[in-house]
N, C-alpha and C positions, 0 to 999 in steps of 0.2 A: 755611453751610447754615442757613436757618429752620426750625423745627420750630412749627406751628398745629395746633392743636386746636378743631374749629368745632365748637359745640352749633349745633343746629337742631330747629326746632319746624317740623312739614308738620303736612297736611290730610289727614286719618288715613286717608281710603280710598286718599291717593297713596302714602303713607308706605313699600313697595317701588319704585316706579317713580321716585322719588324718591333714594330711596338706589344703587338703579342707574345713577341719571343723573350724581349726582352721584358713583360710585364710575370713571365711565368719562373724565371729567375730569383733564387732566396736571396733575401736582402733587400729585392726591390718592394715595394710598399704602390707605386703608383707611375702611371705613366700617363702624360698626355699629350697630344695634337696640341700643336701651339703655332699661330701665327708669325709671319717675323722672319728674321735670318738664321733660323734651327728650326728643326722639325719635330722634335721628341724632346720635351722633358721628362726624365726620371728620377722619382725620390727614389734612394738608397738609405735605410736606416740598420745599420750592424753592432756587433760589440765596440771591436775594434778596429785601428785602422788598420793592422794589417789583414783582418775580414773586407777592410774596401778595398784595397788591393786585388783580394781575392775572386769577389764582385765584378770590380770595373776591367780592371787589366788583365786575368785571366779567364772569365766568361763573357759581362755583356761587350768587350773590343770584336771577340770574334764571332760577334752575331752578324752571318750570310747577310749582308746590303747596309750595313754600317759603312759611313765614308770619313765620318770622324765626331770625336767625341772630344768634351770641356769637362772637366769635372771641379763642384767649387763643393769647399767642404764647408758648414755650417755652426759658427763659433756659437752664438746662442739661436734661440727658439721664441720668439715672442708673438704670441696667437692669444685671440679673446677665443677660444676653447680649452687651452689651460688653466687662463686665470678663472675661466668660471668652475672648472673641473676642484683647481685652490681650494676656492670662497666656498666651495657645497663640502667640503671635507668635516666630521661631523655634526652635519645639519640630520 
């Protein structure tokens, strides 16, 4: 499993239809409003890398009022939701 994290910068009056468009995208899991020098974070979680390929550079790039996108790809996952997810494994 990939685990992507896309910064995205829109064109501010698209900046919901945008994150809609891109929220309705397979692959994508989550998108949010974010404060700051980017406007859009989106998780992308797929097989493979080249399914993020597929994802970022040929669908959510040519979503109508994208001005530009960062994409950081995610080595590991450290969340107190997995480790409790772990610890309750036959309880």
């Amino acid at each position: 499993m990939v685990t992507a994290i896309v910064f995205v910068n829109a064109e501010t009056d698209r900046i919901p239809e945008v994150a809609q468009e891109i929220a309705s995208l397979d692959g994508v899991t989550e998108v949010y409003s974010v404060t700051g020098n980017i406007d859009l974070v989106a998780m992308v979680h797929v097989r493979e890398l080249d399914d993020l390929a597929a994802v970022v550079s040929d669908r959510l790039n040519k979503v109508e009022g994208i001005i530009e996108t960062e994409t950081h790809i995610a080595f590991r996952a450290y969340s107190k939701h997995d480790l409790e997810a772990a610890f309750s494994l036959g309880s």
